[in-house]
C-alpha positions as a printed Julia matrix, in Angstrom:
348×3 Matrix{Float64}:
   0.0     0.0     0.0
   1.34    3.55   -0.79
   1.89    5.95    1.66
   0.13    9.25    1.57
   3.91   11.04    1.41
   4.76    8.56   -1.6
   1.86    9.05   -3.46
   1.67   12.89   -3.33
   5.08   12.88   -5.27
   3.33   11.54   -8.45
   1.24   11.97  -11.35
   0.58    8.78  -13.31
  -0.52    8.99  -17.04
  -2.48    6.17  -18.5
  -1.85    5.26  -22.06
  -4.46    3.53  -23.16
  -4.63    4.53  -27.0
  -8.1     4.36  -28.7
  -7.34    4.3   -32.41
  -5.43    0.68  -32.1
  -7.98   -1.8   -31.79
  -7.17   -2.76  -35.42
  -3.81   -1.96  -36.23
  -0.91   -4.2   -35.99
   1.5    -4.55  -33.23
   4.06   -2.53  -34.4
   2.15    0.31  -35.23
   0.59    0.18  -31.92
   4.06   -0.18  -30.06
   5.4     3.28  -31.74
   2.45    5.08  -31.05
   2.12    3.78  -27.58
   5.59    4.73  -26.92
   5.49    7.96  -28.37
   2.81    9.03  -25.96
   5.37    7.15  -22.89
   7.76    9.26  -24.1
   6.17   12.51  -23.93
   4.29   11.42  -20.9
   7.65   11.13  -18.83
   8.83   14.15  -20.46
   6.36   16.13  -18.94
   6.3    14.8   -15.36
   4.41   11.55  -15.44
   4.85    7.87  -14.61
   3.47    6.4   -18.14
   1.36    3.42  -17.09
   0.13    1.47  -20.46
  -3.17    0.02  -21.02
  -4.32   -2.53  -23.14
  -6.37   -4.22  -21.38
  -9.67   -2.28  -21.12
 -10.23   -2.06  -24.88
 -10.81   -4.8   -27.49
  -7.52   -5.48  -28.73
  -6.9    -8.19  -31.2
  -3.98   -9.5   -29.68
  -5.47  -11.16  -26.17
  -4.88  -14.69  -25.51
  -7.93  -16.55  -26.43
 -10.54  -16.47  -23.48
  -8.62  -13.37  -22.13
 -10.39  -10.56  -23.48
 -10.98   -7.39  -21.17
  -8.54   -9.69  -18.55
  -4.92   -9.39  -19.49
  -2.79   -6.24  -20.08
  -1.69   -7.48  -23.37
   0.47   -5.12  -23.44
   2.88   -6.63  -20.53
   2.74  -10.11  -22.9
   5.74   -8.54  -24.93
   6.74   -5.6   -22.69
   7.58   -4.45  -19.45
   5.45   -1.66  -17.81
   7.73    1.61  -18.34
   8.66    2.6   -15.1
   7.77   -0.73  -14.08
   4.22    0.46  -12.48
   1.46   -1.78  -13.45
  -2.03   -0.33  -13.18
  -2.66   -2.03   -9.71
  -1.37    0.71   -8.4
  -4.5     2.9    -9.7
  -6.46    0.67   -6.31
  -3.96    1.35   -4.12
  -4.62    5.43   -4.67
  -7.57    7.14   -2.74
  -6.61   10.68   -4.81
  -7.72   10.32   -8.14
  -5.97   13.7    -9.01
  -3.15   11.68   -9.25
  -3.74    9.96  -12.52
  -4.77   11.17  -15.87
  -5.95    9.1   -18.68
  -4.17    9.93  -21.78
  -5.52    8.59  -25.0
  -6.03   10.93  -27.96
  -5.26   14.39  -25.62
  -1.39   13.86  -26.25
  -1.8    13.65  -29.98
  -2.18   17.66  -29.72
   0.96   17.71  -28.0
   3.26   16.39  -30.6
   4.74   13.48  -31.38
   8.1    12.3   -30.55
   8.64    9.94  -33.11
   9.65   11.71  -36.21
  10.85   11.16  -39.69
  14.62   12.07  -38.25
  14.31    8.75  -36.29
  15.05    6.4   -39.59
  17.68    8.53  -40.93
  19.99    5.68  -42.1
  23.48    6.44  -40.72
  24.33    5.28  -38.1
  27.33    7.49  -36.68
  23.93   10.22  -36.36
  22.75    7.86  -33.74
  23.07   10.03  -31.27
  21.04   12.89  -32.62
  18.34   10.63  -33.28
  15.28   11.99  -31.42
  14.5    10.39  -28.21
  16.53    7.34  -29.16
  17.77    6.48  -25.39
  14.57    6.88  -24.36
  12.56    4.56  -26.73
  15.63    1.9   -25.89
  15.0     2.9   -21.77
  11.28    2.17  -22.07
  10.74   -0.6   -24.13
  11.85   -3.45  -22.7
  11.19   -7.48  -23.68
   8.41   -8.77  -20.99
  10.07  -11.89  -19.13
   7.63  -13.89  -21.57
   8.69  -12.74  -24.33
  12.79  -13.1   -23.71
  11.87  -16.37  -22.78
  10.58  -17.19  -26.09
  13.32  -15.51  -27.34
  15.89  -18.15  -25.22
  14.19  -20.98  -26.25
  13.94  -20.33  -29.85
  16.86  -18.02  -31.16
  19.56  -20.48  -31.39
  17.17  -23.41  -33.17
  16.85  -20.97  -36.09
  20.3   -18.93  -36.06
  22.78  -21.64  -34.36
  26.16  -19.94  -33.8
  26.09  -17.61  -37.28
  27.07  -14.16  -37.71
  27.56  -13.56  -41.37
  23.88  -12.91  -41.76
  22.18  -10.9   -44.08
  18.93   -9.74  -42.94
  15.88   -8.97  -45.05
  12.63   -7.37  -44.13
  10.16   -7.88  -46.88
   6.49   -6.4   -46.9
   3.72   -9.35  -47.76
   2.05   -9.3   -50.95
  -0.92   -7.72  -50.19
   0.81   -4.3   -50.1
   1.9    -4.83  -53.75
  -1.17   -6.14  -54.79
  -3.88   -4.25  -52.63
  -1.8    -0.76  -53.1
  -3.7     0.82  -49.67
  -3.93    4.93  -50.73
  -1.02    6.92  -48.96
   0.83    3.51  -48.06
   4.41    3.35  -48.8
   5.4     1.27  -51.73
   7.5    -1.71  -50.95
  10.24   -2.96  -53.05
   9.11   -6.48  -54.82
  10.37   -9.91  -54.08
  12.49   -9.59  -57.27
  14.04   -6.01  -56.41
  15.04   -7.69  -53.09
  16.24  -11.07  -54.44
  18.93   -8.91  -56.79
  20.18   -6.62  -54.0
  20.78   -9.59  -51.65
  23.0   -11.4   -55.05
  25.12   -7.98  -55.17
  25.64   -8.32  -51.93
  26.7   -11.51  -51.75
  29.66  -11.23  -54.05
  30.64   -8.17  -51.98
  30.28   -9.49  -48.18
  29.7   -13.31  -48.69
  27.3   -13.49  -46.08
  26.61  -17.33  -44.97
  22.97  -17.11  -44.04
  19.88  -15.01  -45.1
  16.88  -14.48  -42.96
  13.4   -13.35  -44.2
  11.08  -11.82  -42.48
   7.91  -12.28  -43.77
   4.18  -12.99  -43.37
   3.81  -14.15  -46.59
   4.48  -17.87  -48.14
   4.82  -17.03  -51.48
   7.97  -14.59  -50.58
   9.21  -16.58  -48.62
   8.94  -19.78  -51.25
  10.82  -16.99  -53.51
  13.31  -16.82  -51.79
  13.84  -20.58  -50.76
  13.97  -21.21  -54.56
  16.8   -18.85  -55.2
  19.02  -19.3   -52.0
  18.37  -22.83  -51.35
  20.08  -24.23  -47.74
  21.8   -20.21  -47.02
  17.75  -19.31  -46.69
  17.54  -19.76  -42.46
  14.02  -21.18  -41.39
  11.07  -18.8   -40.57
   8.41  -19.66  -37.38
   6.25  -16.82  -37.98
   2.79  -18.02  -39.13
   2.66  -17.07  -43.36
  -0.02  -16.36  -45.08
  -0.36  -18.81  -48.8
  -2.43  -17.84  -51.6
  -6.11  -16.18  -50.94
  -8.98  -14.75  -52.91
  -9.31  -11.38  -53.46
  -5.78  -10.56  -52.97
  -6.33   -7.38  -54.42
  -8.7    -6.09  -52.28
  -7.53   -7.96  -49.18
  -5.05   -7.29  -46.78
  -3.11  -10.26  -44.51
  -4.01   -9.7   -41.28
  -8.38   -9.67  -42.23
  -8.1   -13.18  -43.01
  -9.2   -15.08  -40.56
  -7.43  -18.37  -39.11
  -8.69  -21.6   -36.91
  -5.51  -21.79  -35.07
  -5.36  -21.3   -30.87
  -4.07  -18.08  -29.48
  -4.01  -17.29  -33.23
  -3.43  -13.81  -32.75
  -1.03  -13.33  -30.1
   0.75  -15.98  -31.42
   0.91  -13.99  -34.96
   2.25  -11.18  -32.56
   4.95  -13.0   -30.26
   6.32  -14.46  -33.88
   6.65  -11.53  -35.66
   8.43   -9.33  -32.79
  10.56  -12.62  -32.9
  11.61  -11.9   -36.57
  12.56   -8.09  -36.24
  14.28   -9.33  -33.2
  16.21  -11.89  -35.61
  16.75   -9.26  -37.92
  18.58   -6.76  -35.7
  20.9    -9.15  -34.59
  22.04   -9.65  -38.81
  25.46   -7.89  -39.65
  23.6    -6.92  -42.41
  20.35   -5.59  -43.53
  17.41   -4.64  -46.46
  14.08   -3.27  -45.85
  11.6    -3.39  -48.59
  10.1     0.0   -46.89
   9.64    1.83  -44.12
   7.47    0.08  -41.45
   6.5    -0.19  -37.86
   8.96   -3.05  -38.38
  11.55   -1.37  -39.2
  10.72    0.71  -35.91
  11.53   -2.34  -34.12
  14.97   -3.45  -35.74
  16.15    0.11  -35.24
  15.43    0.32  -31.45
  16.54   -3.63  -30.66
  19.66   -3.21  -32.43
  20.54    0.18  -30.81
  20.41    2.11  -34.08
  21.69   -0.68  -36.34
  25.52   -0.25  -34.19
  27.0    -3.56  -35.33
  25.66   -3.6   -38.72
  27.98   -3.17  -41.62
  25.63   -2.67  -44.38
  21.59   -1.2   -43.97
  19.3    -0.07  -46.64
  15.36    0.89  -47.04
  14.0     1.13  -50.08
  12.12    4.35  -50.95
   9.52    4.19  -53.41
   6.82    6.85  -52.26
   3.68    5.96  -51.51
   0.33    4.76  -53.25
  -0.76    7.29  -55.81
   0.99   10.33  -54.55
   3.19   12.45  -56.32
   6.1    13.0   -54.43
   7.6    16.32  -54.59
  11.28   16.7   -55.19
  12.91   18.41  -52.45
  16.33   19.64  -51.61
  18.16   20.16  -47.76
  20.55   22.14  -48.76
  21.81   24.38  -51.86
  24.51   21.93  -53.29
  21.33   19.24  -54.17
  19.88   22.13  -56.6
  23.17   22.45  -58.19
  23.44   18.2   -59.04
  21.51   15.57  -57.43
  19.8    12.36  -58.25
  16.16   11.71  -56.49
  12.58    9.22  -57.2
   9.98   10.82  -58.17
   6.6     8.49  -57.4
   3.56    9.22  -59.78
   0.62    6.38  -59.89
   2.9     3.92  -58.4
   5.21    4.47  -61.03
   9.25    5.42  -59.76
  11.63    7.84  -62.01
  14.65    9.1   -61.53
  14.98   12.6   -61.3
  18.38   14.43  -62.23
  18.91   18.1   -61.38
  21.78   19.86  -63.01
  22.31   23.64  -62.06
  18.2    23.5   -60.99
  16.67   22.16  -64.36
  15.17   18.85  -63.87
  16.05   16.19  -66.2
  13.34   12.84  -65.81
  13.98    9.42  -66.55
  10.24    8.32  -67.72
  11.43    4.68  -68.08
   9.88    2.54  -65.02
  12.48    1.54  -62.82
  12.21   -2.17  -62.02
């Protein structure tokens, strides 16, 4: 029980996000901790809840029970919401859900900037890698499981590839992901220049991962997380609204795909197809990519936007090479002394 001196010495904020009752889990982790973030910035002890909302990713039977959020992560500051019993002055806590939206958000373009010696000017970097940490559940599955797929490997080339249905279904606004084939012809280049011994896929999608079983062969390391095969409607479907008979089906979904980006930030090397919440994930777990020697994200715009062509600084008006995304299409743009030159010609 608290004391009354104790408890008058803090505020608790509860983060209990309503707009993530459909989206996946690593779109809710980066907006959860986003609102942690600024939370503690501002005086608080961040206290998340999913558990009082109908999240997707309960344990079968344990709807409305759980936190689900303490299945893959500690609390924060290590307060679990018990402690909202245990305080007679309800001044004390504050339920933040959309409110801190007005208040900015911490997590910012800047934070994927590619480069690792910038790593420490990354926005709130230390404190996403302070606050999220594994759940003793979760590092347990990650003890019992890691060395059964990776063994004693380092020469690993990493690739995160977005399913299918994001190629097929092209959601408006969505960033475009680099196809199976773009990916399959980086990962040969690099090959002759690092000879890698492994590759590891990350991927909710059986027909990718098929792809690249066909081309690699034995260097292709195994893949637990549940895939997806062929479906109707694929374009007009995405992955996760297809619904499977299988136990704990979507925690389980959950547990194995933080498993992969966990994989995936412990490769020397590394390919994104885009940027993604997963992508959020490999950059926090393997502190900003430190013991990587080679990263790249593909950057293909998004669904029928026209990108505009922008310059940071006055040297990239006098000669620099950009994309330019119209209707899914990707050209090169050259500008010489601030006349644009376009390649029109697809690039594959």
């Amino acid at each position: 029980m608290l004391t009354e001196d104790n408890a008058a010495r803090k505020k608790y904020a509860i983060i209990c996000p309503l707009q993530i009752v459909t989206t996946g889990l690593g779109a809710v982790t980066r907006l959860v901790m986003s609102k942690v973030i600024k939370a503690s910035n501002l005086g608080y002890v961040p206290i998340v809840d999913l558990k009082h909302m109908s999240y997707k990713y309960f344990k079968d039977g344990r709807k409305l029970k759980d936190n689900a959020w303490e299945y893959f992560f500690k609390q924060p500051c290590g307060v679990s919401l018990d402690i909202i019993n245990q305080l007679e002055d309800t001044s004390q806590i504050f339920c933040w859900d959309n409110e801190i939206e007005m208040m900015g958000n911490p997590l910012t373009d800047e934070f994927f900037a590619l480069n690792p010696k910038y790593a420490k000017t990354v926005p709130y970097l230390e404190e996403h890698m302070k606050f999220l940490q594994f759940s003793d559940e979760f590092q347990s599955y990650i003890d019992d499981n890691y060395k059964k797929i990776v063994g004693d490997e380092t020469e690993i080339l990493g690739i995160l590839c977005r399913g299918t249905d994001y190629i097929n279904y092209r959601p408006l606004g969505h960033i475009i992901p680099a196809t199976p084939t773009q990916l399959i012809k980086e990962a040969k280049e690099l090959l002759g220049k690092y000879h890698y011994k492994k590759i590891y896929v990350a991927t909710e999608d059986k027909q990718i991962y098929e792809t690249f079983k066909k081309e690699f062969g034995d260097m292709l390391l195994p893949n637990t997380q549940y895939m997806y095969d062929k479906y109707e409607n694929a374009d007009k479907t995405l992955l996760a609204q297809i619904k499977v008979d299988r136990p704990d089906h979507h925690y389980k979904l959950a547990i194995e795909y933080l498993f992969s980006m966990y994989i995936l930030s412990k490769c020397k090397y590394f390919i994104a197809s885009n940027e993604c919440s997963g992508l959020y994930f490999v950059c926090v777990f393997s502190t900003y990519y430190k013991d990587m020697k080679y990263v790249h994200v593909w950057e293909r715009g998004r669904y029928k936007y026209r990108t505009k062509i922008g310059y940071t600084n006055f040297w990239q008006r006098i000669f620099s090479v950009k994309n330019e995304v119209y209707e899914n299409i990707v050209r090169k743009v050259i500008t010489i002394l601030g006349i644009k030159i376009k390649f029109i010609k697809e690039i594959k």
